[in-house]
N, C-alpha and C positions, 0 to 999 in steps of 0.2 A: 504494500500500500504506500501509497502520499498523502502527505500532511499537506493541504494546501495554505495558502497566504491567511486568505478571509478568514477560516477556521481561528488561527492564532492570531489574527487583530479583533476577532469576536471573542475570545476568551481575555485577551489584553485590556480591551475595554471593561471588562467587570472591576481591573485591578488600576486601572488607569489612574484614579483620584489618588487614589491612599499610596500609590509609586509616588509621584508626584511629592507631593509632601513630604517623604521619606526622603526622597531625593533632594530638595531643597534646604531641609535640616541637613545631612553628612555634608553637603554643599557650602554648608554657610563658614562651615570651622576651616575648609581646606582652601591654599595657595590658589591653585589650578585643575579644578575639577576638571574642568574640560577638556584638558591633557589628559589624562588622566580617561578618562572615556573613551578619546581617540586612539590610545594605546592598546585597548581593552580591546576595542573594534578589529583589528586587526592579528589580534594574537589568536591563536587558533594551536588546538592540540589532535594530533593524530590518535586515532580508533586501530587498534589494531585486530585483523581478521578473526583472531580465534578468542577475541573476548565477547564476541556477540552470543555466542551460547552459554548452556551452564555450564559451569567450571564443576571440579571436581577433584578427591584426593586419591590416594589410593584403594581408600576403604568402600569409596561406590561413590555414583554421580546421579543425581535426580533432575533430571529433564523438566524445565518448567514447562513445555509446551511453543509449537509455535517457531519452534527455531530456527535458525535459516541453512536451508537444506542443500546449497550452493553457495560459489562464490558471488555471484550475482546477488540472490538473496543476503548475504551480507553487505553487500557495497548499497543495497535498497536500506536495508538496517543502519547504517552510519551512514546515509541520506535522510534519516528519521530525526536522529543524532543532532544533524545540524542544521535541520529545518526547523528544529524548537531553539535551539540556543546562538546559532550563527559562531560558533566556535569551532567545528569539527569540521575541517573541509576537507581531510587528506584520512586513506587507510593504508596501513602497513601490512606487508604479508607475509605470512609464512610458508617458506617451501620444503616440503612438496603439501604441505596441509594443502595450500591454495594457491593451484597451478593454474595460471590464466591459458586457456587451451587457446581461447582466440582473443588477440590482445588486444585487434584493433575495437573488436564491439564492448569487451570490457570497458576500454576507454572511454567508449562515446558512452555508455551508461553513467560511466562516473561523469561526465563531464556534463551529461542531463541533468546530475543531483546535486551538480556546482563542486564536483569533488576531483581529487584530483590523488595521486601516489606516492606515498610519502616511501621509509625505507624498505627494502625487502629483506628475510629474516631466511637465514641459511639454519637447516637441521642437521646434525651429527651426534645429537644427543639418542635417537633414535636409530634402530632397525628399521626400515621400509619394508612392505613385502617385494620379494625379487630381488632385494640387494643381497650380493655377490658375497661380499667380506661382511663381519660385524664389528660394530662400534663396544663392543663387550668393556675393552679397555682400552680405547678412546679412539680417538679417529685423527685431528690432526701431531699429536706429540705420538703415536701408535708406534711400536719398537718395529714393523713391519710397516715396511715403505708403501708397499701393495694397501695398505688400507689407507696411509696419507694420502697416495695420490687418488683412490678413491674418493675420498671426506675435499680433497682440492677441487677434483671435478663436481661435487654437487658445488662449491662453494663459486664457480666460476658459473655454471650451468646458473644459478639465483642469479650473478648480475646481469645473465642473457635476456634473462626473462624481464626484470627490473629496467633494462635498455628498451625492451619497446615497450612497458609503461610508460614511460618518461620519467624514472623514479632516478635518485641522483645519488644512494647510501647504498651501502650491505652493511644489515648488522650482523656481528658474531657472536655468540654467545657458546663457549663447549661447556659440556659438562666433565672435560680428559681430567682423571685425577687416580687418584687412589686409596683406599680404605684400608690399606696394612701396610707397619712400618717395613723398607726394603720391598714393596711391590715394585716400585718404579728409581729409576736412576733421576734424579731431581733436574739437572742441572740438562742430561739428553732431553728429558722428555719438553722440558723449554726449548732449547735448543731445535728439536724438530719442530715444535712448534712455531718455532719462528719462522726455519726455513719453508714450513706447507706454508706460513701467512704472505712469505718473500714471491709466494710463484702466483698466489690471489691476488697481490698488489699489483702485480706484472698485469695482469690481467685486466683492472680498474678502466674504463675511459678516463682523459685526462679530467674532467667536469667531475668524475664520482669523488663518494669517501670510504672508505672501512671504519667501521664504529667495534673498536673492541670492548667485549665486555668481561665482567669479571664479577667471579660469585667467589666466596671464601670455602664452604660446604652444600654437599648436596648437588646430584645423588653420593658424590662421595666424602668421604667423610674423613680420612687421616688428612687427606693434601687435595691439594685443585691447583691444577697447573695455571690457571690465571684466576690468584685466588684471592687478589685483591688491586686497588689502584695503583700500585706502583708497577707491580708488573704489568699490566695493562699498558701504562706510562710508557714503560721500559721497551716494550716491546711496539709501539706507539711512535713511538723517537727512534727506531731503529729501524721501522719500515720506511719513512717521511712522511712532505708534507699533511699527503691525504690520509693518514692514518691517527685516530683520537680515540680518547676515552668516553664510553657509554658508561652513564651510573644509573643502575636500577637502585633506586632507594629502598630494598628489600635483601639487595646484595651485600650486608655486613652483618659484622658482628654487634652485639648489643653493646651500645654505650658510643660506637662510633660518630664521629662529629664528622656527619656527611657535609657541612657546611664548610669546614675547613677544606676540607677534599676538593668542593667544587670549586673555590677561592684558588686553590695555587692551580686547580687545572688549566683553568680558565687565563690565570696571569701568564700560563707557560703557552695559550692558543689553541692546547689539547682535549678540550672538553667537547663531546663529539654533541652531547644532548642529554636527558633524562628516560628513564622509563618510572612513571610517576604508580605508587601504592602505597600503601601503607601495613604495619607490622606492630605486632605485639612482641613475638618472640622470634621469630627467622624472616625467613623468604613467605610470609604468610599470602603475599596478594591481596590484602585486603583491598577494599572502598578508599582512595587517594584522602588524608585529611581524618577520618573518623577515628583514628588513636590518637596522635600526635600532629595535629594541626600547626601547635608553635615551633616544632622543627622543621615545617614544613615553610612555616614566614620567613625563619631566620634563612633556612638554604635560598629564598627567594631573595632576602636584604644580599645577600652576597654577591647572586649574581645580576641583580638591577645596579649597583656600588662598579661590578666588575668588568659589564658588559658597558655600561658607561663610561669607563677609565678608559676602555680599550674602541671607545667610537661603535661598537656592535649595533646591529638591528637586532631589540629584544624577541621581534616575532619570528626572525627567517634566519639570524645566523650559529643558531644549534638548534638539534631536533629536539622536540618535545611530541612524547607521548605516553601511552596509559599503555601498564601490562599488569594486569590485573585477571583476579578468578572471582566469579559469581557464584560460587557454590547454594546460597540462597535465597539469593535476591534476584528479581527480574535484570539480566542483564543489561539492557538498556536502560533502564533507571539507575542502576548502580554504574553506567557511564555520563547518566550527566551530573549526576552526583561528587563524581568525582571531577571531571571537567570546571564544573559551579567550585569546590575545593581549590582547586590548581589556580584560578582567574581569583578568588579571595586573596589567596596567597601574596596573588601576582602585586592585585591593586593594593594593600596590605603594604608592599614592598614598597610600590611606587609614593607614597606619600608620605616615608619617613624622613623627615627633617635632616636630609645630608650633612647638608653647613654646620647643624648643629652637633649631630654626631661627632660630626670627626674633633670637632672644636672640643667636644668633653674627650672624644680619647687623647688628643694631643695635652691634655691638662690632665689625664689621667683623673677622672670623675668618673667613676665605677657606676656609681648612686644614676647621677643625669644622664646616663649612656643606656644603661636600661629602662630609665624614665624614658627618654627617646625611643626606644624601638618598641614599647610596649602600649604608648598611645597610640604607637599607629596599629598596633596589634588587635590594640582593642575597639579601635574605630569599627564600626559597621560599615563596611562597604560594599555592601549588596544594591543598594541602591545604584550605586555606580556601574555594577555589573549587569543589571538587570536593562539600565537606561543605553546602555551600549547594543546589548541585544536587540531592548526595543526600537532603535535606531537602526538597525542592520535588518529588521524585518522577520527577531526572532522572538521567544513566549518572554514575557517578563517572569512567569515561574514554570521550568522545561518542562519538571518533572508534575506540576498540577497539570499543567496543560496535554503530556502524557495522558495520563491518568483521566480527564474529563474525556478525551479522547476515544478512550478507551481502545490504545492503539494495541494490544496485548490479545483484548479477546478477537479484532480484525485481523492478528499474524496467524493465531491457533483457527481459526476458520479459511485462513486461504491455505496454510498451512501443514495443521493438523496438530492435535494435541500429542502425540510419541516422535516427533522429530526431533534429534539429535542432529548437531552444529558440526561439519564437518571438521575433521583435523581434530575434534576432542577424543 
């Protein structure tokens, strides 16, 4: 289905007055609201393919119904996305979950839903059916060349495909590690891994990037050969230009100060983008925001501070996107949920008092540096996010206007209530 125009300026107008208002109260206290909107309007975070269905652990997955049964039917689903909020205009995919067989009508589909292709996402954390070699214990550091150049060739075969999207990233994410001490030779299994990444880079058109990424555990658990940002870095800096660090904010250990992390990435030029979730305890996937929202501000103060030091465009010059599980929540609500999350953060960021900051840290004012960043913390700028959307022609509340919609029971009818989301 389509969500049309009328539909959400007939739901906008019930909310219209009381926006309004809201909106001229957070208005009245700030420099440059207006900035600050026009900012918003333009920032946009990519959907990636395999969050549109229900997520799941190993213990079982329950299919909310409705799901989308193709790749198309997902690019109609993050055209849902961003027909209520005006934020979501790019989907990222993963191969082989989601092989565009024909790339040219995939395109003109996305390009009907005003969307467009963001990175594409190589697999070797997985067996395929049909594949030759397995990724048992690992695929590009693998002590057997015959499975590297394997794990190289799907890695090459992803930017084929991402070439006639018009997609301009590969992200990498392995799962290569080991779970017993003496499985692995430390230092080879980098080592090869650098070299499979040396023959992927060859491979890049000059326009692409490689986005490394990096998980510390999980599935393996003694070591992970890119098991955290420095190597990623390391190996980052040793491919060149085109090569940076991806940080999933679910990719550390507990306590770690992801803020710091994306601050010197960012001073070094290496920060490739985010993969945006949220966590209690590990890699959880949650809903972007719902545990820890104010580590969520301060990683934004860093890089609104960093991307402005260095002249950046905060919208287009590192990716931003969501990699999340719905295990159960309707996935699309628990993607604008989180998008609405990410844009708080953002505008959040954007209105904390620079001058003054820096002025209390140069004076070493502990007290007024937090006083600083926690007004703008606690400012309500919903308003501002909402007026940006409504400006763009999107719901001033996504997930009400979801919901009155009742866009969920029209998927499970065109649908069917027992479809499963491919690539889960």
């Amino acid at each position: 289905m389509q969500i049309e125009r009328y539909q959400i300026d007939e739901l906008n107008q019930e909310h219209l007055a009381d926006h309004k208002r809201k909106l001229e109260f957070v208005s009245h206290d700030l420099a440059k609201p207006d900035n600050v909107i026009q900012k918003l309007k333009i920032f946009n975070i990519a959907i990636p393919s395999w969050a549109l269905g229900t997520g799941g652990t190993r213990f079982g997955r329950f299919s909310g119904g409705g799901e989308p049964r193709s790749l198309e039917e997902k690019i109609e689903d993050v055209g849902l996305i961003h027909a209520l909020n005006r934020s979501s205009n790019s989907i990222s995919l993963h191969i082989p979950w989601d092989i565009p067989e024909n790339a040219s009508s995939i395109k003109a589909l996305a390009a009907q839903l005003g969307l467009h292709f963001d990175a594409v996402n190589s697999n070797t954390f997985q067996d395929q059916p049909g594949q030759k070699l397995s990724y048992k214990y690992g695929s590009l550091h693998h002590v057997d060349k015959a499975v590297r150049k394997q794990a190289i060739e799907h890695n090459i075969e992803v930017i084929k495909y991402g070439i006639q999207l018009n997609s301009k990233a590969l992200s990498v994410w392995l799962s290569d590690g080991s779970n017993f001490p003496g499985q692995l030779n430390f230092r080879k299994a980098f080592q090869n891994t650098l070299e499979s990444l040396q023959e992927i880079y060859e491979a890049l058109p000059d326009d692409w990037k490689v986005w490394i990424e990096y998980k510390p555990y999980e599935p393996n658990f003694y070591s992970t050969t890119i098991g955290d940002w420095g190597q990623s870095y390391l190996l980052a800096s040793k491919l060149g230009n085109k090569a940076s660090t991806l940080v999933d904010l679910g990719h550390h250990l507990q306590g770690a100060n992801i803020e710091q992390i994306v601050s010197l990435l960012l001073m070094e030029g290496k920060l490739a983008g985010f993969h945006f979730n949220d966590s209690k305890y590990g890699d959880d996937d949650l809903t972007v925001g719902s545990i820890n929202p104010y580590q969520l501000f301060l990683i934004f103060n860093e890089l609104v501070e960093g991307m402005d030091a260095r002249g950046m465009n905060h919208a287009t010059d590192i990716g931003w996107m969501i990699d999340a599980s719905h295990n159960v929540k309707d996935p699309i609500e628990d993607l604008l949920q989180s998008v609405q999350a990410i844009k708080i953060a953002y505008a959040q960021a954007l209105i904390v008092d620079k001058s003054a900051l820096q002025a209390a840290q140069n004076s070493n004012d502990v007290t007024l540096a937090q006083e600083i960043l926690q007004k703008a913390y606690r400012t309500d700028v919903r308003p501002l996010i909402a007026e940006a959307s409504l400006q763009s022609g999107g719901s001033l509340e996504p997930v009400n206007t979801y919901r009155k919609l009742k866009v969920r029971k029209h998927l499970i009818q065109e649908r069917g209530s027992k479809t499963v989301a491919t690539g889960l």
